[in-house]
N, C-alpha and C positions, 0 to 999 in steps of 0.2 A: 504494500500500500504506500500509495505515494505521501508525500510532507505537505501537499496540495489536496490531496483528499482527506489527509487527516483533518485537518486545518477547517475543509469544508463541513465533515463530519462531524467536526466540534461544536462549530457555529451553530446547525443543525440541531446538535445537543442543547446546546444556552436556549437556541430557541424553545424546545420541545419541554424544557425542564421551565425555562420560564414561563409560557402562556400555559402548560400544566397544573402550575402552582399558583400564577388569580385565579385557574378558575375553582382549582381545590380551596382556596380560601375563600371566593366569594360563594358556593356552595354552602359552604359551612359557615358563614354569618350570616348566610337568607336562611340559613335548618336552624339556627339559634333564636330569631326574633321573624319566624314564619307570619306573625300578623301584618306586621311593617313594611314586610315585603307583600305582604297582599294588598295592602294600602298604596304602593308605591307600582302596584299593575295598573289599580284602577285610577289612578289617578291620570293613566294610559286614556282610558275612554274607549278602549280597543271591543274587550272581551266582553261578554254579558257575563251580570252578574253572578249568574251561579255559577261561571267557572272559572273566578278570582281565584275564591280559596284553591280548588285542585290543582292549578297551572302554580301557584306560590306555594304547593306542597310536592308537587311533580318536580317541577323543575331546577330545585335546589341539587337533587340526586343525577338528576340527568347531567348536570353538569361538574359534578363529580366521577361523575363512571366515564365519562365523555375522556376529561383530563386526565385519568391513571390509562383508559386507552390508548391515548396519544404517547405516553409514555412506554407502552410495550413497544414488539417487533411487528412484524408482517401487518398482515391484514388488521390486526388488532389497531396499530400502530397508524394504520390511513384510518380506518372506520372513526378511528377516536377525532383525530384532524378533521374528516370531514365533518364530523357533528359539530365538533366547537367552531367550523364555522359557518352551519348551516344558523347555529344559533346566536351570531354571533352577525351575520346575515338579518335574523330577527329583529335582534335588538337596535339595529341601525335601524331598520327600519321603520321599525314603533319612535325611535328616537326623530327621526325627520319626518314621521307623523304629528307628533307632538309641536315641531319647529311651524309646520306649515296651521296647523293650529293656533298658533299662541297658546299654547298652554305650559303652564307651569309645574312642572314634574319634579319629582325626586325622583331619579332615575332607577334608586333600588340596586342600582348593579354590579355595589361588592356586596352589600349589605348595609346599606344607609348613611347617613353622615358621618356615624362617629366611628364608624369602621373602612370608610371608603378613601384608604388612600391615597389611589390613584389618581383622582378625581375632586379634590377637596371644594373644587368652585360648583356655583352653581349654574352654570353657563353649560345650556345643552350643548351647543356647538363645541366645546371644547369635548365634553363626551364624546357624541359624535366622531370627532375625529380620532379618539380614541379606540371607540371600536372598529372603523374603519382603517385602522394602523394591525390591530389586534385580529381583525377578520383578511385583514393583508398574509400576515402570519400563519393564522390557521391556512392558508390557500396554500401557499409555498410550502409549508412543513406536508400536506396532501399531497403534493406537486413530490414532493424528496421522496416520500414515502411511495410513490406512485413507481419510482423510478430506484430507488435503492434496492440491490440487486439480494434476493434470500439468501442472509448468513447460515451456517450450521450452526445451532447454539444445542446443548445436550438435550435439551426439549426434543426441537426439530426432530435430531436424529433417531430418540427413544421411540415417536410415534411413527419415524422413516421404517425404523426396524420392526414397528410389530406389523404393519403389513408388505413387506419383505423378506 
């Protein structure tokens, strides 16, 4: 392996371990204060009422399972990429819903103000661009994953061997 591909492999890494780890965290501060995050759907204007609460109880996990996907190999490793950014695709979306609305949102999307990092203003547009950098990422890391050619890792091989 070349000092070129490692080099690329890495970057690949940083990214996969980074967009990984918001979404494992923002996951898990929307499954900590699951109300506020259902506060912060509807204030979306998107969904009908009754299915606030189940998408702000759904989709904390989904985006967990999503992010440790991403972090496997193979097919695991695209499936996970593509989801964080189908949903990632989403939230742009509902976010320049909101914009073209004037409405005034909490976006919800680590987990509220006093856990959201990334994002500490309240300026959709600065979101926005956010996700849009983040759903850049999820693309590319789909794209690497699409194209990174099957390692043998002792997994592979054990399930190569039981039906050979």
């Amino acid at each position: 392996m070349s000092s070129t591909t490692k080099g690329r492999d890495a970057v690949f890494w940083v990214l996969r371990l980074g967009l990984s780890g918001i979404f494992i965290y923002a996951g898990a501060a929307k499954m900590r204060d699951a109300q506020s995050f259902a506060e912060s759907i509807a204030s979306f204007q998107i969904l009908p009422g009754q299915t606030i609460t189940p998408a702000a109880l759904t989709l904390p996990p989904m985006e967990i399972l999503a992010a440790a996907m991403a972090l496997a190999d193979g097919t695991l490793r695209r499936a996970g990429a593509f989801s964080l950014f189908l949903m990632l695709t989403v939230f742009v979306v509902a976010l320049a819903s909101a914009l073209a609305r004037g409405l005034h949102v909490d976006c919800g999307c680590l987990g509220g103000d006093r856990l959201d990092l990334l994002s500490p203003t309240k300026n959709l547009w600065v979101v926005l661009g956010r996700d849009l950098a983040l759903g850049t990422v999820a693309w590319l890391l789909y794209a690497d994953a699409r194209q990174t050619p099957k390692t043998k890792t002792p997994a592979t091989e054990a399930v190569a061997g039981v039906g050979g």
